[in-house]
N, C-alpha and C positions, 0 to 999 in steps of 0.2 A: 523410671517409668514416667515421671513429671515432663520429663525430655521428650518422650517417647508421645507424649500425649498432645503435646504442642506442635510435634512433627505431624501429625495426622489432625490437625484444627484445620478447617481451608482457612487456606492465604487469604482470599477472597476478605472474608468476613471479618478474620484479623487486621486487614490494613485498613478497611472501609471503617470499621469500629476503630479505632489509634484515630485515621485520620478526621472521622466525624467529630471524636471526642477534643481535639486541636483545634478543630476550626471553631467547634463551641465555648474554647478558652482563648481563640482569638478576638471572638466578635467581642469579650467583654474587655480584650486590651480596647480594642477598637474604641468602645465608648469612652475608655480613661483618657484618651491621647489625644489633645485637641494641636490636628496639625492639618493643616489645608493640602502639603504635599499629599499624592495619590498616585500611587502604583498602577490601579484599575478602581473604575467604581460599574460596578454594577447594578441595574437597576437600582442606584441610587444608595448603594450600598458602598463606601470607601474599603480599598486595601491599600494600608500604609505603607512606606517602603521596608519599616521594621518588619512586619508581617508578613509581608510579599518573601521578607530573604527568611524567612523561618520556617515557611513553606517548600526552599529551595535547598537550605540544608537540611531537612528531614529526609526530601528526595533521595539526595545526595545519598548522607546517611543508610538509607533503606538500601538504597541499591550496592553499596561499598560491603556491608552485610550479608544482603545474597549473594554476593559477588566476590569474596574474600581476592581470586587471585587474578583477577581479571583489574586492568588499569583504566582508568575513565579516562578515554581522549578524548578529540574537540568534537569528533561526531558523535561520542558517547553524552557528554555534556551537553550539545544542542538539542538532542532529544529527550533528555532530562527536564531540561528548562522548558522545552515544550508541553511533555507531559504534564510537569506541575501548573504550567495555565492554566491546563486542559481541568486536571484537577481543581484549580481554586474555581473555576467559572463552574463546575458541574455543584461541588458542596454549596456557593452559595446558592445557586436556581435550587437545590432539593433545600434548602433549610428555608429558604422565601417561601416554596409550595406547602412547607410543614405547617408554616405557619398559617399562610393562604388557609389552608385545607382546616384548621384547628387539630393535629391530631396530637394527642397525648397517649402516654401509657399509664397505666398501675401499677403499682408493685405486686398486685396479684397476676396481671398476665405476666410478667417476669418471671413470676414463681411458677407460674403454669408452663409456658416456656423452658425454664428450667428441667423442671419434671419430666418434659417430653420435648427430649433433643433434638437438633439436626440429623439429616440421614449422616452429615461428614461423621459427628464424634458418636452415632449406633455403629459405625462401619468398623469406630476403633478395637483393634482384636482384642483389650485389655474387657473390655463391655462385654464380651461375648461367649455365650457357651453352645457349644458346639457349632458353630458357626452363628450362631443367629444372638441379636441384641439382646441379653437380658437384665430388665427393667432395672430390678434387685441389686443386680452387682452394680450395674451406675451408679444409682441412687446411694449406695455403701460408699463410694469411693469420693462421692464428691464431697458427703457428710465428714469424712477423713482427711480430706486434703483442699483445706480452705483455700490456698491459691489458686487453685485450676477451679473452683466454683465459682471466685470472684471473676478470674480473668474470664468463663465462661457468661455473667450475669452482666459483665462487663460490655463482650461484645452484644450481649440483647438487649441492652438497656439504649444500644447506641446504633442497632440496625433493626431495632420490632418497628421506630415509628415509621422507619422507610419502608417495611415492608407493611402496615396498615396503611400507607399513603400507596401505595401500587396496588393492593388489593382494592383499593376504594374507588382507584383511575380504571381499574378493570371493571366494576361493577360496573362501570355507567356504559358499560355493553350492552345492549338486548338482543336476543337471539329468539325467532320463531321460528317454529318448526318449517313454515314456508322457507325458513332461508337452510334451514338444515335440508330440507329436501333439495332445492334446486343445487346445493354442494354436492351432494350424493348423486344427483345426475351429471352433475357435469364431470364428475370423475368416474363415471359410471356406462356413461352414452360412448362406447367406444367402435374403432375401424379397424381394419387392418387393410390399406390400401397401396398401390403401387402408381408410384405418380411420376408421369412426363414432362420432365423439369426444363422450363425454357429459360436458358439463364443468362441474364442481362449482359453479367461479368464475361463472356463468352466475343463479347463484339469489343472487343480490347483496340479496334483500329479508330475506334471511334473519338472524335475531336473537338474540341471546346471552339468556335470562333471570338476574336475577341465583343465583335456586334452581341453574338449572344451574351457571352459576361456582363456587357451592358444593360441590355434588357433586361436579364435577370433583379441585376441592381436594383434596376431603376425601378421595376413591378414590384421589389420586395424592401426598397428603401426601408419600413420602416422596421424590418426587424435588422436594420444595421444600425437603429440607434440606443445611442448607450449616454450610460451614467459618468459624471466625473470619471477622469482616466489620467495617467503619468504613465511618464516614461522617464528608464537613468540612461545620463551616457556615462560610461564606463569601462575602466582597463583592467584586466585581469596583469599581475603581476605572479612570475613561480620564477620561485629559485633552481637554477640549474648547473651541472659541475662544470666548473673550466677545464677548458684544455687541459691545463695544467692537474687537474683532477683528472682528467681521462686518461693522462699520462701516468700519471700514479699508479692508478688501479691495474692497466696495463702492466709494472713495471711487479704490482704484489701478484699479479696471476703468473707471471713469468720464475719469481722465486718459489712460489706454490707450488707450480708443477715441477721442480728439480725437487720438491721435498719428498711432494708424491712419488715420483721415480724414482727416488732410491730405499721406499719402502713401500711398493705396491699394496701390499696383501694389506694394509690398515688404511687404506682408502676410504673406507665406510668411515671411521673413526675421525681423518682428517676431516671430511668431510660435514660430521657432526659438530666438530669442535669451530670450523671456520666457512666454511659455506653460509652465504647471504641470503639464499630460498627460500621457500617455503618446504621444501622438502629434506631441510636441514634433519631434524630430528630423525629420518628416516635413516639417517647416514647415505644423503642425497639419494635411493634409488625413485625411480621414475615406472618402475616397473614396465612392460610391453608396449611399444608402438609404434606406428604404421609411420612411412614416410610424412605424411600430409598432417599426419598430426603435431608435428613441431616444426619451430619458424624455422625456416632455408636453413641457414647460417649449421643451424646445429642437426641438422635431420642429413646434410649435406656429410657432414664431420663424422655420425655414429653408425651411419648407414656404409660409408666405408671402411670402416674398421672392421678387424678380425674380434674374435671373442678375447677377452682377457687386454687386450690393447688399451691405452690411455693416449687418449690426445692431447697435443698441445693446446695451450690455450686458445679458446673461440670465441670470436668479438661475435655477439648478437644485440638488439634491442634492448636486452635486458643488463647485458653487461658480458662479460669473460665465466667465458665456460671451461671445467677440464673435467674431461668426460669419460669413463670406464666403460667399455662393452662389456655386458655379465651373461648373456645366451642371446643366441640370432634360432627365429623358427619361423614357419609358417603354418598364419592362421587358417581357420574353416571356410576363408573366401579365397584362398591362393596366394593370400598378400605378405609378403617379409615383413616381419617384427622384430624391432631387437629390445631387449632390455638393456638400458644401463644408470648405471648413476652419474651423477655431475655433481662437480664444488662450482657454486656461481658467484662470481665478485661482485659489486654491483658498484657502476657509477654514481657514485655519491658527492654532493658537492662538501667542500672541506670546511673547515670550520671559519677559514680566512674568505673564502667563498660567502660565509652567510652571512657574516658578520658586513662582507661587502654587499650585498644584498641587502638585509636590512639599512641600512646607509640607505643604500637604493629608495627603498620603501620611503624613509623617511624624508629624504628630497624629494621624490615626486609630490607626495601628499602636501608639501609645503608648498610647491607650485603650484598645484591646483588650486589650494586654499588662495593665491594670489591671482591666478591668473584661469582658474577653470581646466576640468580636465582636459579638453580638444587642444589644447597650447601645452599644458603640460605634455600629454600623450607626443605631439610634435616635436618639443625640447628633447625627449629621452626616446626619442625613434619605439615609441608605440603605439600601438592603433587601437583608437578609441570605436567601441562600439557602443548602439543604442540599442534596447531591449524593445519588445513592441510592447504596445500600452497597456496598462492592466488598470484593474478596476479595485476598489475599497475592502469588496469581498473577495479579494482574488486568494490563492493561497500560495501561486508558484507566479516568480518571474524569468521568462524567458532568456537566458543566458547565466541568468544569477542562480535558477532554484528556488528553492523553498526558504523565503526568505521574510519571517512574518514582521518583523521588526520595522525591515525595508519600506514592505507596505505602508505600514501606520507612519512611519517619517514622512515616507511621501506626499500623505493627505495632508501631513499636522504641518509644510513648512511651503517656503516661498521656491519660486523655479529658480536656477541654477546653485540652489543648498547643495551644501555638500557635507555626504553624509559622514559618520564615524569610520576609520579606517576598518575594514573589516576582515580576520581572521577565516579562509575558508579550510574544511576540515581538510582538504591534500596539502594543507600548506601554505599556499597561493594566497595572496593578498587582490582584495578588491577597491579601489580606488572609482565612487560613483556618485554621481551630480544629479539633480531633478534636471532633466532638459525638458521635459513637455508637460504641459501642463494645463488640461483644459476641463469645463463646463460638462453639460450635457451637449451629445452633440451624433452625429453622424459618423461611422467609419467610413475612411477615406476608398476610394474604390480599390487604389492598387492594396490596401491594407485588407483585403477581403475578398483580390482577386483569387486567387489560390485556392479558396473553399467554394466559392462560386463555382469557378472551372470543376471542382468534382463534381457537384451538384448539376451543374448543367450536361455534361457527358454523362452520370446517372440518370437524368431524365432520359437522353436520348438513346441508351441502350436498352431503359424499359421498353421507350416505345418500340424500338427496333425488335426486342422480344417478342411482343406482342404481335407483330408485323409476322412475324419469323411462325407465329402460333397460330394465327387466322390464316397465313397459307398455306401451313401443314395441314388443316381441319378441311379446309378447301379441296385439297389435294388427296386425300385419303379417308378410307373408309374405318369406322372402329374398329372392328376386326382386325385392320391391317395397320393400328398406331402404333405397336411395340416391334414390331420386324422392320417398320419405316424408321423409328425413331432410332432403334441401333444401327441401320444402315446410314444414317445419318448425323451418327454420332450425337446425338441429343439425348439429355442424360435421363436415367430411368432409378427413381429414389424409391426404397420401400419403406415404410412405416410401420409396426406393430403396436397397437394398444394405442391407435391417437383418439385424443379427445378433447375436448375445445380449446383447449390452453396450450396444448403439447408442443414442443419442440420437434421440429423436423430435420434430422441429419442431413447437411448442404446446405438447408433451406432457413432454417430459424424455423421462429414463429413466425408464421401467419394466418393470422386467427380466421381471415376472409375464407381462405383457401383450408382450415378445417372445417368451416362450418357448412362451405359446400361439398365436403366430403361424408359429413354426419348426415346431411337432408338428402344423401342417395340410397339406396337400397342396396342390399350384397347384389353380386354379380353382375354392377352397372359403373356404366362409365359416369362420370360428371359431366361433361362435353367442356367447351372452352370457360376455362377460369382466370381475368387478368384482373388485378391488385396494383394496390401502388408499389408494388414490391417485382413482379415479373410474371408471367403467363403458367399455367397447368394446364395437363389433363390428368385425372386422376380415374383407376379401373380399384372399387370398393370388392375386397376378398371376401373382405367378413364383416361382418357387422353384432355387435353384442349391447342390447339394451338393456338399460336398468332393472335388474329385480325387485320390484315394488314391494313383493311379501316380506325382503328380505331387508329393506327398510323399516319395515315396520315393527319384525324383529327385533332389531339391532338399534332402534332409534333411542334408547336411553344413551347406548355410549358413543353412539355416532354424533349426537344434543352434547354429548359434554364435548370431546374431541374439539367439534368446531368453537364451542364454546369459547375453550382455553387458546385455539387458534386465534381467534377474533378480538378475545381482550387483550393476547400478547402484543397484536398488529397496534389496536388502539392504544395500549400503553407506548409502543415504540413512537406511534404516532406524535403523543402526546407530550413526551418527551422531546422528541426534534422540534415541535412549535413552539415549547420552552424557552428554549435555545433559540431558535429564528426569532422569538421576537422580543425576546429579551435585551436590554438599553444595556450597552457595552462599551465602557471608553479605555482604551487600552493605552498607559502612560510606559510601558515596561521601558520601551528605547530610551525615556529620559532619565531612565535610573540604571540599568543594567546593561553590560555588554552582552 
């Protein structure tokens, strides 16, 4: 039952309590250990590299736990080590703010807390009579079974002050009734309109010149200027199978299929025991489908065969296919389908292959370290690429990914550094150098041309919209916009229940273009509507105004609703400006791979 009882605890509260309780028997290694190295310091707060890696194999840990049968690879591991930053930077910002905030508990709200549990452990069936929590039987069992009280007082001793530090960020909400009202109208003031949608996206012939890209530029120069920026040049290196491995695989699919054909009927079974797929376990079947649904090679191969047939081996993409036709039918659109299974080989490069590959790996890296990657890249006929620039805060680099490490190297070192050999989760090795490396400064035109160019043909198919809209209005009377507009293929969007905020299917939001559909009366047109977004006309069906009595009814819980809406937003708020402006020095790349 003690089992049973910890299965139904939320996770939640378990790991936040374990972890809270950790980082509070960290901070007091933290004062023992006078060592200048620094993993991260946060607002002036050090994490040593002993603490940093006790944080990483707790991770670890946790997840190997949940995880019994599942193996941590390199892109299970990268997001682990992520995680755990993400974690140490959040425990200290909340234990900074505990303290900021002065809050403490008592050992009587503990007890009181106690008394009166979470919804998670009233829900546990063991608490409950006839379905619903009873106090009695709790309170009996926890008195009986001191483990589960403590590990229970445990986690409240270790998540009540977080949750008096969030109640106390919500208080500083106020809410009047003025604002409770003008909520209840705006979800309240509704339409139901039919709108003639002039749509930008529609003039697709439309052309960027390069004079324009310039002007654009040059009018809006300053929002192309930016913060310190880097760039790497960099070779992606992946291991691949030699010939002589192609030949191989080739030579095991060719004895596979003699083995298959001389005992058909355990196809499945072969199949399970030596197939490379992902549909291994199934005993290769692939179940139903259409030609187009599989690459040539093999759609070509199954699609000819009779039922019950096996083919010979079939070179595809993937590698050596031998394939069983198991029924041929046609579907509810006319189209042949077959089922069958496959054993798939797969080219793999050999052990002599990686081994030479790493070799690989570790001569190029010794070259660049001599001579920089663009020479090295040249010696070993690869091509060096340069990512485009990123920024301090960036969190992805172009060609590389998500590569947090990379970042902070960047900042913390001189240009043409070259960084640590790096491991990417398909295998592939990156081999990457600071090549650029500048100030605050301007983006360069061609580095900005390409978002420009959308931008500037986005203007000019607004405008053309609107052009397109003033001489439809021109041209035609109200009465006659919706029999023009479908003769004209110009599209006609209906709306139900909009109201000042609402989303329009096709359209988004556009708040311009509800608010002149709310200031019309039912059974009227709006007349010409243009936005920095594209042209309307809208014809208002219905129109449904706020029920004021029914406000006034309802205004105790309609007052708490937005209440708890408002302090949730401010807490979230409050929470992200934590974090934005919290002093963050991130050492991890000098200690950690």
């Amino acid at each position: 039952m003690f089992e049973d009882l910890r299965k139904h605890s939320s996770w939640i509260v378990i790991v936040i309590a374990a972890v809270f309780i950790l980082s509070m028997a960290i901070g007091g290694v933290s004062s023992a250990l006078i060592k200048k190295a620094k993993v991260a310091e946060i607002n002036g707060e050090k994490i040593t590299p002993k603490e940093y890696q006790q944080y990483i194999e707790r991770t670890f840990a946790n997840y190997a736990q949940q995880n019994p049968d599942k193996q941590i690879d390199d892109k299970t591991a990268a997001k682990l080590r992520e995680d755990t930053w993400k974690q140490v930077v959040d425990e200290v910002l909340i234990t900074q703010a505990l303290k900021k905030h002065k809050i403490k508990v008592t050992d009587k709200e503990i007890a009181d807390k106690l008394k009166n549990p979470s919804d998670d452990i009233k829900a546990i069936p063991q608490f409950q009579i006839d379905g619903k929590f009873d106090q009695d039987t709790y309170l009996d069992f926890i008195t009986q079974n001191l483990d589960f009280a403590t590990l229970l007082e445990n986690q409240i001793r270790s998540t009540l002050p977080i949750e008096k530090l969030y109640d106390e960020i919500r208080s500083e909400v106020e809410i009047t009734e003025e604002d409770v009202k003008a909520d209840y109208i705006e979800k309240n003031n509704l339409a139901d309109a039919k709108i003639i949608y002039f749509n930008p996206r529609n003039f697709k012939d439309i052309k960027a010149e390069d004079s324009e890209i310039e002007k654009y530029y040059n009018e809006h120069k300053e929002d192309y200027k930016k913060g310190p920026a880097r760039k790497y040049r960099y070779v992606k290196l992946s291991v691949t199978p030699s010939e002589a491995d192609k030949k191989l695989t080739e030579s095991r699919a060719k004895d596979l299929f003699k083995e298959v054909i001389s005992n058909p009927d355990n196809f499945a079974n072969i199949a399970k025991e030596k197939s490379e797929g992902p549909s291994a376990s199934k005993g290769g079947d692939l179940g139903y489908f259409t030609h187009n649904k599989m690459v040539k090679p093999f759609a070509d191969a199954a699609f000819a065969m009779e039922v019950g047939e096996i083919s010979k081996p079939v070179k595809t993409q993937f590698g050596w296919h031998i394939i069983k036709v198991e029924d041929i039918r046609t579907n509810d659109k006319g189209e042949k389908e077959v089922r069958a299974r496959h054993i798939l080989l797969e080219d793999k490069p050999s052990a002599e292959t990686e081994v030479a590959f790493d070799q690989r790996v570790e001569d190029f890296y010794a070259a660049a370290k001599k001579d920089g990657v663009e020479k090295a890249a040249e010696k070993f006929g690869e091509t060096a690429n340069e990512t485009r620039e990123f920024y301090e805060d960036a969190t992805y680099i172009s060609g590389l990914g998500r590569e947090p490490e990379m970042i902070n190297f960047a900042f913390k070192n001189r240009l043409n550094k070259l960084y640590d050999l790096t491991q990417k989760e398909d295998g592939s090795y990156i081999i990457a150098e600071i090549s650029y490396h500048v100030g605050d400064h301007y983006q360069e035109l061609e580095d900005v041309k390409s978002s420009i160019e959308r931008k500037v043909i986005k203007e000019k198919q607004i405008a053309a919209a609107i052009e397109e809209a003033k001489k439809f209005v021109d041209e035609h009377k109200p009465e006659e916009y919706f029999a023009a507009a479908e003769k004209a293929n110009i599209e006609i969007v209906e709306k139900k229940g909009l109201n000042a905020t609402a989303s329009i299917p096709k359209i988004g939001k556009d708040e311009e273009l509800n608010k002149a559909i709310l200031a019309t009366e039912e059974g009227n047109f709006t007349g010409l509507i243009t936005t920095e977004k594209a042209a309307y006309i809208a014809y208002v069906e219905k129109r449904v105004k706020p029920d004021m009595n029914k406000f006034n009814e309802e205004l105790e819980k309609l007052t708490k609703e937005y209440t708890e809406k408002k302090q949730n937003e401010h807490l979230n708020e409050w929470y992200r400006d934590l974090k934005d402006n919290a002093e963050i020095i991130d050492n991890r790349s000098e200690f950690f791979n």
